[in-house]
Structures are given as structure tokens and as C-alpha cells.
N, C-alpha and C positions, 0 to 999 in steps of 0.2 A: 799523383804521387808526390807527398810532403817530405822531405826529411828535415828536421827540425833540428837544432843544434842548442843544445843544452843553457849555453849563455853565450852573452853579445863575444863578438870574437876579440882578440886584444890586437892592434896593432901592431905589425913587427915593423920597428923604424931601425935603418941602419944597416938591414942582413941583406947580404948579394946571396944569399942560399936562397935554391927553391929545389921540388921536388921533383923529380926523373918521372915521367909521365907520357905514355903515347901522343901524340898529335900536340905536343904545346910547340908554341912560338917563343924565342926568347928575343924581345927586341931591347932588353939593357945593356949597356957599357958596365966595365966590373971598376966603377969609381967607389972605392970602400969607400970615401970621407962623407958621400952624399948618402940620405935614406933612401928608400927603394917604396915607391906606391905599383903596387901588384893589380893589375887590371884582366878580368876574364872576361875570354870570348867566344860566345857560343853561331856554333853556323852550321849548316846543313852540305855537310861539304862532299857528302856521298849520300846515296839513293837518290827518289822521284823530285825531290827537291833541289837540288845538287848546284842546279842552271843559276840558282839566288848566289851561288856560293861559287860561282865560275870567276870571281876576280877575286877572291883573298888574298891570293899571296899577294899580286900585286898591289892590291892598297895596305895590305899589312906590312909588306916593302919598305913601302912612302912612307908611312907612317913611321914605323920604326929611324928610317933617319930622320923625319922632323922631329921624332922624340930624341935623338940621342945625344945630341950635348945636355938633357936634363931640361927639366920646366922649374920657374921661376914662383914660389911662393912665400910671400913674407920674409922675401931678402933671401932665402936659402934654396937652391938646387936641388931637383930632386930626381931622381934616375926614373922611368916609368920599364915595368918589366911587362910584355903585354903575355899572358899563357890565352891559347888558342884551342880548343876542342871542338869534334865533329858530332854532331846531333844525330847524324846516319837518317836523318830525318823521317824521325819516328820520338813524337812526345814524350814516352817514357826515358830512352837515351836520354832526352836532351836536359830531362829534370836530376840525370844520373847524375851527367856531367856538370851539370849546374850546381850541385850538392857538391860535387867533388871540387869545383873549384873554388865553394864560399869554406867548407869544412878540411878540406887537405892541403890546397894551394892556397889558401887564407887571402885569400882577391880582397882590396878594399872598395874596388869599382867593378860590375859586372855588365857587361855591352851583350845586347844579340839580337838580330834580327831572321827575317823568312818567315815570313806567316806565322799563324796563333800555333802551330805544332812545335816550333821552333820560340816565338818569342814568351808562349802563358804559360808555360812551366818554368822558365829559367825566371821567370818576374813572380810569377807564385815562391821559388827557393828563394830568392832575394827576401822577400817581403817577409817570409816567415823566419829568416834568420838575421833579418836586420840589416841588409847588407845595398848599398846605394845601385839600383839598376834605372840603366838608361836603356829601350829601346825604340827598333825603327820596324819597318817596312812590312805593317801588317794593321791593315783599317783599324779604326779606333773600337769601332761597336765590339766585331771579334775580341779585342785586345779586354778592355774593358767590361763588358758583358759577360764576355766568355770568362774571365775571373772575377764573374758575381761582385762586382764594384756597384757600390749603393753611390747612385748622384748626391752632392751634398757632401760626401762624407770620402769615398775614394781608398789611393793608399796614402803607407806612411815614407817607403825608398824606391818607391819604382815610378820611372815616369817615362814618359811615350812622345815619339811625333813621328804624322804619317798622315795623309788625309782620311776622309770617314767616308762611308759607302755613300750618304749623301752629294759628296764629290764626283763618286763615280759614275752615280745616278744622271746627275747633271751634266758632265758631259757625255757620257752615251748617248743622253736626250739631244744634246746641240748636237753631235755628229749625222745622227740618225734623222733627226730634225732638215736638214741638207740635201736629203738622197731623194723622196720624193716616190718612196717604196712603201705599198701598204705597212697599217699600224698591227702587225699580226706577230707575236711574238714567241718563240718557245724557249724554254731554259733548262738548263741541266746545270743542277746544283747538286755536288756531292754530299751523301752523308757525313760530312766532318766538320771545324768551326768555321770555317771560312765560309764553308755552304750553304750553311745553315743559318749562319749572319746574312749573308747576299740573300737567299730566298726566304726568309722570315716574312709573313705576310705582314706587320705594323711597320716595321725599321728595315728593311732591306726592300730587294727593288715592285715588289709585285704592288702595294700601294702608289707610290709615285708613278708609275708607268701606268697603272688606270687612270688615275689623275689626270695623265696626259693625252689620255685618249687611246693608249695600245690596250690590246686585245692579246694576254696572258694566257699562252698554252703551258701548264705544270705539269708534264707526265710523273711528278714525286720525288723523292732524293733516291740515288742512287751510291754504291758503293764505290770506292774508290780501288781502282784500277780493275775497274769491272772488263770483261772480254765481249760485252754484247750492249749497243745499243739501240738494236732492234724496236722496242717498243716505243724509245722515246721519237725516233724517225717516222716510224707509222703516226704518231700521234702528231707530227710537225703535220708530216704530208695532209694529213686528214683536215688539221686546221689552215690550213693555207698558208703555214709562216714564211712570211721574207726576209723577217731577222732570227737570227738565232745569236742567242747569249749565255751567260753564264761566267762561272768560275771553278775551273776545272785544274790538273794538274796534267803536266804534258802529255804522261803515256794514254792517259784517257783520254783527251781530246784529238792525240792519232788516231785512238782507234775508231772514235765517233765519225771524225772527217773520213779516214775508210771508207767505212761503213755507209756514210752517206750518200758515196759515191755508187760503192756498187748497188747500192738501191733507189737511186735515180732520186734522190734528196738536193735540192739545188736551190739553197738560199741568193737571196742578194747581196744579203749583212750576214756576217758573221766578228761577233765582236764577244771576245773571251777575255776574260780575266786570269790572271798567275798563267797560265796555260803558252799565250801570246805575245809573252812579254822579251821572250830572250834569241837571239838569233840563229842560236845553233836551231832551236825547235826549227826555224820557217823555213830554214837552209835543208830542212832533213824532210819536210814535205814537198819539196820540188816546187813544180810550176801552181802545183794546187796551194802553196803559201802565199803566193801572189794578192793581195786585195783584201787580209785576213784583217782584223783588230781589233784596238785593246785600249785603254787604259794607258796614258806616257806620265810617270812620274818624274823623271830627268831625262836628260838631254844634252848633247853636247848645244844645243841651241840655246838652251833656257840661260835666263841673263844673271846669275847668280856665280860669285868664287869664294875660294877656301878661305877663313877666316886661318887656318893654321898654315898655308902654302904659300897663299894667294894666286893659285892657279885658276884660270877660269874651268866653269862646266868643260868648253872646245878641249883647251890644254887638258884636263883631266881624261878624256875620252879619246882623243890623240895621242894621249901618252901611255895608257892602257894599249890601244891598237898596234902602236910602236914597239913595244915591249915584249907584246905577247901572239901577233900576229893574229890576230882576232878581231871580228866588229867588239864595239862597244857595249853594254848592257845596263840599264837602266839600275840595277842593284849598287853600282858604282858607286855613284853621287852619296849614295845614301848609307854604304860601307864608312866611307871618307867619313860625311858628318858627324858618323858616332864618336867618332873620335876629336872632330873638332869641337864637340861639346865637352867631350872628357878632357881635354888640355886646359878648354875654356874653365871649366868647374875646378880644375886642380890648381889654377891660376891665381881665382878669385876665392876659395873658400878661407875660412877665416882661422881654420887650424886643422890641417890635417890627418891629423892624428885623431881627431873626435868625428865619429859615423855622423855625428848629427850635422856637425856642420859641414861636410862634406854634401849633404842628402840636402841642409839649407841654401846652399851653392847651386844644386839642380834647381832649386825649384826658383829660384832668382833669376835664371838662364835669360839672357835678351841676348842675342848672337844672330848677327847675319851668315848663314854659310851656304855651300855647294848646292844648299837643295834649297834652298829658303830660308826666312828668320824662323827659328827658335824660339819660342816665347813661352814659359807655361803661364802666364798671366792671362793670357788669351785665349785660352784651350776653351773646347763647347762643353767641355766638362774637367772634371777633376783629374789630374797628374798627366791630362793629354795638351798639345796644341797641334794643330797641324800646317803641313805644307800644300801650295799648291796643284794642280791636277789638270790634264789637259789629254786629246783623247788622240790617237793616231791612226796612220795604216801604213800595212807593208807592201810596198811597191817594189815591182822587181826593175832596176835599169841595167840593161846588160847581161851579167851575169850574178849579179847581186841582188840583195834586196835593202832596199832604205826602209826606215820608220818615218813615215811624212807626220807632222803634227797637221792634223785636218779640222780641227774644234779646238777653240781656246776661248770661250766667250768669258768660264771663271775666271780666268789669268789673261787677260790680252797683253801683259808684258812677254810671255812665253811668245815668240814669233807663229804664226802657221809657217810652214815648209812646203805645203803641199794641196792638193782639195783631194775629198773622199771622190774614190771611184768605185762604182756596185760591180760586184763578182759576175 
């Protein structure tokens, strides 16, 4: 879903007015003397998605005091107003609200992360109405691919950072690499962009994993928030899998683990994607969460802090838990850095008030932050670069459960915490 807007938008410098609108966030001070740069942000703050979007307020908290005395461009102040919308995490929403905030809330900067549901439609309105977007936390291939980006050529305002499924590939490989469990694998891959990225047979994981020697069971794509995973089980059991993989979305990988249960399905590895990633999920499977994993994008371990705080990853994740009485959650890190890019870009660009160099500001980016540098010079391809990636598991001590980092062979600055232990 496109919505187009007629011509480039004008810049409103100067106006504390904005529009009354469900779910926004106002984080400006009402300074009349200084102009106002209007930043939207899209997030999946209700439905299957939700758990990406379980720290907003608090980093949008933070944020809003680091923004509020004003950022510093070309000798003059400028108030940042951040408006905030819920994607209800469903693609079309998210391109509603995406429109609504390039065409009615007149945003000169657009942030959003969660997956290609959440991030390719708010980077499709950006792109088609001209308007500079930054996002995060959704593999590149999805990101790019999934909006028929031609290598070479790319866009023209949106631009990306996140690792790429060959990331994820690699360390799966080094975790899995450790255990010393037959090479027998099955996957469940939903029918949506993320699934269909991860199980692509050229660029997603079914090539490299025969590479390496596993033995690829596909029972096919499946629908998301399916209530039976019956066939794909019989089809482990029959092939002898010891790992099971994939990228799933939480209520479907409860039902899977279920299911597997009462039908005497009993892997070794179990290592999911988006699914695995957040702690309420593992806290809500009980003891069967025990040993589960995934994929670690951040960390309160990882050696990296805020270019706009300078709080480290620990501080950052400690101050979440403080606050909100909650473990910490990997989406953190990477909420924060959208925004240390956008302070960083409204810093350095070279006139405000002009889209283009505002969008030439992005694409200049060299910043160290919370999740990693930032570089688009460095990207595998066009308007992406990416961060980091290292692989974990969820260990229960006591009454809790930690994320051990168990694989770091791509990052050996990333610490291990932990060694994998089979289910």
C-alpha cells in the first residue's frame, strides 16, 4: 500500500503546533524562539509483535530528556518533537500510519523498526514521498529484497542497519558447531517476509547449512499463527532431526513447542528466530524454556555505549530493569540507536530545512553507538550497513532465566557469558 503525496513536503521551521492524534508522543519543550524538526515513529506496540515494542516508553523517556534542551545545528537550537504511532503489527496499519505521519504530521525524519511488517512499508512511504527514513531491527535481505531494491542502484531516503541472515547463518553454524548432535535439521518458516527471506533456497539458510554438511528437513511454509503443527512434527520425527530452527513469531512457536511435546518430538537444539528473542516469551513456557535459542543482537554484555548518553549497553539494560521491573530485551539497544543516529544526522547536516541534505547527512553516518558503528559506507550493499551478531541460550538459575551468549566466533569482542547446553 503506496500513498503518494502530490509534491515534496515544505518544511515547517519555527511552529510548536502539531496535530491531536492517537498514540503520539510529544517529547518538545514549548521554546517559541527555536524551530521545531518533527521526527516519526513507527512500532509494533500492540498484537503478535508487541514483545519488539515492550521498551518504548522507556527509551522514548530517555530520549526525550536527551532531546530537550534542543540539538545544536549550525550555531542554532533546535527543539526535536518525537510523534510515536502503533503499527498494531499488521503491514498495512503500519504504512497507514506511516502516511499519516509523512502527509498530516508533516515528520522531516521517519525512525521504525520490528521486522519487514513493521519496517518495508514505513521505508516504502518514506521513499515514495521523499521523506529521510532511518531503520533498524530487521535482516537486511527482508529489508531490501523484500522492497525490490536493485543492487547497484538502491534508494534515494531510506536507509538501514541490522545484521544480514548470513550473520545469522554463521552463528547458528558456530553454536551448533559445539554440541556434537547429529547434522539433521528441520525448519519452520512462515509464509511471510521474514520467512520467506530465512528459507529462500539461494540466500537464506537451506544453501549454507548443506554447505556445511546438515541435512535439511522443509516440511514448506506455513501460515502464521497457524493452530496445528502436526505435519511439520511427523516430518522432524521421521527424518531424525536434532535441531530444529527457524523464524517464527511467538504465539506460533508456543504452539509448535506444545505440540511437540505431546507428541513425543524431542530435539536437542532448538534455536528460533524473532520467536526467542524476548523474556516474557521463555518466562511463559516454564521449565520447557529452559535451553531454548536464538540469535543475540545486544546485550547488556556487548562492549559498545550511547554516542548520545554515554551510557554503557550494562547502564542501558540496568536502567530499563530499574525502571520498569522487567528483564531486559534485546530490542533496547537498538530502539536507543535510532535515535542516536537521528541527533547524530540533525547535528551534522548541512541545512535543515533542505530534505536532501538532511538524507545527505544519513548517508555520511560514521557513529559509534549502543549496538555498534554505523557506517553506510560499509553496508554489503546499497543504503544498508550492518551490526554485529552472536548466538545465545536461555538458562534457567534459580528462578529465572539468563540469555548466555554461547557463540561469538563473528564478534569475539562480544564476551561469551556461558557454553551451550543440549535440551
Amino acid at each position: 500500500m503506496i500513498i503518494k503525496n502530490s509534491t515534496r513536503r515544505g518544511f515547517l521551521a519555527g511552529s510548536a503546533a502539531f496535530l491531536a492524534a492517537p498514540a503520539i508522543l510529544r517529547t518538545t519543550r514549548a521554546y517559541a524562539q527555536n524551530p521545531v524538526l518533527k521526527v516519526g515513529h513507527v512500532s509494533p506496540r500492540t498484537g503478535p509483535l508487541a514483545g519488539f515494542a515492550e521498551a518504548d516508553e522507556f527509551v522514548l523517556g530517555a530520549i526525550q530528556e536527551a532531546f530537550s534542551a534542543g540539538l545544536e545545528n549550525n550555531g542554532k537550537s533546535w527543539n526535536v518533537e518525537i510523534i510515536s504511532k502503533d503499527s498494531q503489527s499488521n503491514p498495512n496499519r503500519a504504512a497507514e500510519v506511516a502516511a499519516d505521519l509523512i502527509l498530516g504530521d508533516e515528520v522531516d525524519i521517519i525512525v521504525a523498526a520490528s521486522t519487514p511488517d513493521t519496517v518495508n512499508p514505513v521505508a516504502d512511504q518514506a521513499e515514495v514521498n521523499e521523506v529521510s527514513c532511518i531503520t533498524t531491527d530487521c535482516p537486511w535481505q527482508p529489508y531490501f529484497f523484500g522492497r525490490n531494491g536493485v543492487p547497484g542502484e538502491g534508494f534515494e531516503s531510506t536507509y538501514h542497519f541490522f545484521w544480514g541472515l548470513e550473520d545469522v547463518i554463521a552463528a547458528f553454524l558456530d553454536m551448533w558447531g559445539q554440541s556434537g548432535v547429529a547434522k539433521t535439521v528441520g525448519d519452520l518458516f512462515p509464509n511471510d517476509a521474514d520467512g520467506n527471506a530465512w528459507g529462500d533456497p539461494e540466500n537464506g539458510l537451506p544453501k549454507p547449512l548443506a554447505a556445511a554438511g546438515y541435512e535439511l528437513t522443509d516440511p514448506g511454509r506455513y501460515q502464521p499463527l497457524s493452530d496445528d503443527f502436526s505435519n511439520q512434527i511427523a516430518a522432524f520425527k521421521e527424518a531424525g532431526c536434532e535441531i530444529v530452527t527457524g523464524n517464527m513469531i511467538p504465539p506460533d512457536f508456543a504452539t509448535f513447542w506444545a505440540q511437540s511435546a505431546q507428541q513425543g518430538f524431542n530435539p536437542r537444539i532448538v534455536t528460533i528466530g524473532k520467536a526467542l528473542l524476548f523474556p516474557s516469551v521463555i518466562n511463559a513456557l516454564g521449565d520447557r524454556g529452559d535451553g531454548l535459542s536464538s540469535e543475540v543482537w545486544w546485550s547488556p554484555n556487548h562492549p559498545f555505549t550511547s554516542s548520545l548518553t554515554g551510557a554503557s549497553a550494562k547502564d542501558l539494560a540496568e536502567g530499563y530493569s530499574a525502571a520498569t521491573n522487567r528483564p531486559w530485551t534485546q530490542p533496547i539497544g537498538f530502539k536507543h540507536a535510532l535515535f542516536e543516529v537521528v541527533a547524530d544526522v540533525i547535528k551534522r547536516a548541512a541545512d535543515l530545512e533542505d530534505p536532501a541534505a538532511v538524507i545527505q547527512a544519513i548517508a555520511a553516518t560514521d557513529l559509534d553507538t549502543i549496538v555498534g558503528a554505523v557506517n553506510w559506507a560499509n553496508g554489503p550493499i546499497n543504503n544498508v550497513t550492518k551490526t554485529p551478531l552472536v548466538a545465545g541460550q536461555w538458562q534457567k538459575e534459580g528462578d529465572a532465566f539468563d540469555l548466555k551468549i554461547v557463540a561469538n566466533s563473528a564478534a569475539p569482542d562480544i564476551p561469551l557469558t556461558g557454553e551451550l547446553k543440549l535440551l
